[in-house]
C-alpha positions as CSV (number, residue, x, y, z in Angstrom):
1,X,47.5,152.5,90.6
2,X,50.2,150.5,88.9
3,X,47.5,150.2,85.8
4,X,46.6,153.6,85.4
5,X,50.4,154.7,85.0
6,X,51.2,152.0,82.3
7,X,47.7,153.5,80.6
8,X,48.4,157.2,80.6
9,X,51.7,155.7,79.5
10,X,50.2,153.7,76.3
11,X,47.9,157.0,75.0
12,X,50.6,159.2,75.6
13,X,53.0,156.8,73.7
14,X,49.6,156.6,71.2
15,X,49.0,160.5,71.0
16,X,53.1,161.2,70.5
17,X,52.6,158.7,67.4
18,X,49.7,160.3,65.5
19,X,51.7,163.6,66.4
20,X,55.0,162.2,64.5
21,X,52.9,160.7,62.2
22,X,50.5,164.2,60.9
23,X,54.1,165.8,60.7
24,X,55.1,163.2,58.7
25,X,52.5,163.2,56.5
26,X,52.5,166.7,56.2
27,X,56.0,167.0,55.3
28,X,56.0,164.7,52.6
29,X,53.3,167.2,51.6
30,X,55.3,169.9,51.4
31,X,53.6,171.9,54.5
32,X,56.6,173.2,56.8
33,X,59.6,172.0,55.0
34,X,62.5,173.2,56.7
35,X,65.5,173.9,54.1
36,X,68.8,175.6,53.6
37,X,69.8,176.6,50.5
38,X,73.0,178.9,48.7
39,X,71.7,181.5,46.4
40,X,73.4,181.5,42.9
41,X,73.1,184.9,42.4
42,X,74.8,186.3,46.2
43,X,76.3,183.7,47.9
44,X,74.0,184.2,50.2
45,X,72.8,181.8,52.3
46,X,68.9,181.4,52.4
47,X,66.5,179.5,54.6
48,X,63.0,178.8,54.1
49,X,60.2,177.3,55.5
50,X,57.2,176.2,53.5
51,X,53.8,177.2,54.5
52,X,51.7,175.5,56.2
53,X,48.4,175.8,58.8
54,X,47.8,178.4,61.1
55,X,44.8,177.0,64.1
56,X,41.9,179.1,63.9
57,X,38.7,178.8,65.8
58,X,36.1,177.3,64.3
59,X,35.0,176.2,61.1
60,X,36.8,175.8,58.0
61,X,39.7,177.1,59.8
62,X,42.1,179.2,59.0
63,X,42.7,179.2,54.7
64,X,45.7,181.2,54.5
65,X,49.1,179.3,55.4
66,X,52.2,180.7,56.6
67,X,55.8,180.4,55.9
68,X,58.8,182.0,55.9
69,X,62.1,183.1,54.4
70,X,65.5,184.5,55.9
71,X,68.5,185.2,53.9
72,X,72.0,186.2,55.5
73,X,72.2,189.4,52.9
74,X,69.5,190.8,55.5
75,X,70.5,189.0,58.1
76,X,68.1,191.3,60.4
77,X,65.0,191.3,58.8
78,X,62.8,187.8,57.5
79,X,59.7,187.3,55.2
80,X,56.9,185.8,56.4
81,X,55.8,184.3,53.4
82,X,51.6,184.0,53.2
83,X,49.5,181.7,51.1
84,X,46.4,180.4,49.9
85,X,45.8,177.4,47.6
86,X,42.6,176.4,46.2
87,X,41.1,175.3,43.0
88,X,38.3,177.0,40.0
89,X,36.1,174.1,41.3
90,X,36.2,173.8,44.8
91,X,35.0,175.2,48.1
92,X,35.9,178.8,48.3
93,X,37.6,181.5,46.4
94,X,40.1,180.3,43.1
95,X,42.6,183.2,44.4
96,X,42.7,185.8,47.4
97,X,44.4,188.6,47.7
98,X,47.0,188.7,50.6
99,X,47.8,192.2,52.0
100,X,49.1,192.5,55.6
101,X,49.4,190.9,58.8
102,X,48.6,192.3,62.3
103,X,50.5,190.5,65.2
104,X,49.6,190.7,68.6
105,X,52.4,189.5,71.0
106,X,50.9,189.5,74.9
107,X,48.1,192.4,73.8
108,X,51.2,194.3,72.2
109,X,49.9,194.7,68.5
110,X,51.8,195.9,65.2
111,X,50.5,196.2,61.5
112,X,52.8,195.2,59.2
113,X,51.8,195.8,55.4
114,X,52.8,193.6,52.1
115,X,55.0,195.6,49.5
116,X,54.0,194.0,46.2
117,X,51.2,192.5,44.2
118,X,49.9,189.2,45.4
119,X,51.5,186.4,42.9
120,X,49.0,184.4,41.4
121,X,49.8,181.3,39.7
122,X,47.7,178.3,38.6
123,X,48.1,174.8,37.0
124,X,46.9,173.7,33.9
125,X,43.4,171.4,33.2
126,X,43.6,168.4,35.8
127,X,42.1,165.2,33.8
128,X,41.4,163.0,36.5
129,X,40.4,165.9,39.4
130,X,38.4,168.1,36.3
131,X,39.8,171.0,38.0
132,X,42.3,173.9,38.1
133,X,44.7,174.0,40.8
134,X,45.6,177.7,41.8
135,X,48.2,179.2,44.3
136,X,48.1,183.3,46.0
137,X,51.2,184.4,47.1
138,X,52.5,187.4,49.2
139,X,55.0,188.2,51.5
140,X,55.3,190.6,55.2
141,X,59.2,191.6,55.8
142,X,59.3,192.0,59.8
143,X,61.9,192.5,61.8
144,X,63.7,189.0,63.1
145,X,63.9,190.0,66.5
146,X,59.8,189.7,65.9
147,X,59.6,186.7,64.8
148,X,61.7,185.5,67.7
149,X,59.4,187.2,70.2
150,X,56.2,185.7,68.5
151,X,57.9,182.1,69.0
152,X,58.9,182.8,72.8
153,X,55.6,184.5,73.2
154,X,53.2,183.1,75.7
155,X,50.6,184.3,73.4
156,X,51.0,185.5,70.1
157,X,47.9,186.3,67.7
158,X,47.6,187.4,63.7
159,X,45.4,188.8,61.8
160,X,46.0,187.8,58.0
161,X,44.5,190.9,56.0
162,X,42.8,189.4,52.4
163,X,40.7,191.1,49.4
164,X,38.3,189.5,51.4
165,X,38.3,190.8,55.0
166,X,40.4,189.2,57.3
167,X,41.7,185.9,58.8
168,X,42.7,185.4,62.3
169,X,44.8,182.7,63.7
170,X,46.4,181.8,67.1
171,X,50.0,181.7,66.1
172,X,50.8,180.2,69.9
173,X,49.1,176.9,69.0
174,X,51.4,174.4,67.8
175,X,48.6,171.7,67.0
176,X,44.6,171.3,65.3
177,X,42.5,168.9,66.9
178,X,43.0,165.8,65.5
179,X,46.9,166.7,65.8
180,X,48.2,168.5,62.6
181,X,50.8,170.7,63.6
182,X,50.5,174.5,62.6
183,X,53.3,176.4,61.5
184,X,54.6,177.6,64.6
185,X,56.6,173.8,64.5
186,X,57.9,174.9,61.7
187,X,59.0,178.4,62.2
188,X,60.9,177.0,65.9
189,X,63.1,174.7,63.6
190,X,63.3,177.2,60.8
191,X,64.6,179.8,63.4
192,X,67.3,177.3,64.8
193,X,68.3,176.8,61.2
194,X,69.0,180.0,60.9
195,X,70.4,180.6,64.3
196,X,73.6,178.2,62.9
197,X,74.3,180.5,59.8
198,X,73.5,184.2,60.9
């Protein structure tokens, strides 16, 4: 009995470090990058969270990442900030269109649609990689009191609207297999950021 505890003691210890370590990693990678900022035009203060993966069911996943961006000039509304990297070589599209998000919050669903052009942006010739590296950018403004409820929410679903169809995600997943934490991580600590300043 006595060996059994100090076993499911050791892999929990284990899984708890490949957790830490994935959000490591990932952070040094820029995904779900938690910062507070002063805005030099306003005053205002501004926090942000950098995208990062959404947990889809099956494969590749989900391509689109999701962020997001408060500021205390609207201290009522946030951005949730979608976006989709890729490269003129690789697997899949160079750029995508983002458009809207659908959230489902407990089988309660609202469409919420993007206000400007997707931003596309790309690097120049990589030498070494013999590739382009391009970014698609677009942002949702929702309510904050949403975004709160999709955290809190037992089950909370999005549907990620593209030039392409559609993505879905389970937002109420905080980790892949194989342990990568999805942006859900991030938007908790974002919000309690934000909870200190608003």
């Amino acid at each position: 009995m006595r060996c059994n505890l100090i076993l499911a003691s050791l892999i929990a210890f284990a899984l708890c470090g490949c957790a830490g370590m994935a959000d490591g990693m990932s952070k040094v990678a820029g995904l779900g990058v938690v910062k507070q900022e002063t805005s030099t035009f306003d005053n205002a203060a501004v926090v942000t969270a950098s995208p990062t993966f959404l947990y889809g069911k099956g494969w590749p996943g989900n391509r689109v990442k999701l962020g997001a961006r408060w500021t205390s000039a609207s201290p009522d509304r946030v951005a949730l900030v979608l976006a989709y990297d890729s490269n003129v070589t690789g697997y899949g599209d160079a750029y995508m269109n983002l458009t809207g998000i659908d959230i489902n919050i407990d089988g309660e669903i609202s469409s919420h649609a993007a206000n400007a052009p997707t931003a596309l942006d790309s690097s120049g010739y990589n030498s070494v990689s013999r590739t382009i590296y391009t970014s698609s950018r677009n942002a949702v403004v929702i309510p904050y009191a949403l975004l709160e409820r999709m955290v809190a929410a037992k089950d909370c679903r999005i549907r990620i609207h593209t030039g392409k169809g559609y993505e879905d995600a389970q937002f109420s997943v905080e980790r892949i297999p194989g342990g990568q934490g999805t942006a859900i991580l991030a938007i908790r600590e974002f919000l309690a950021k934000v909870s200190v300043v608003r």
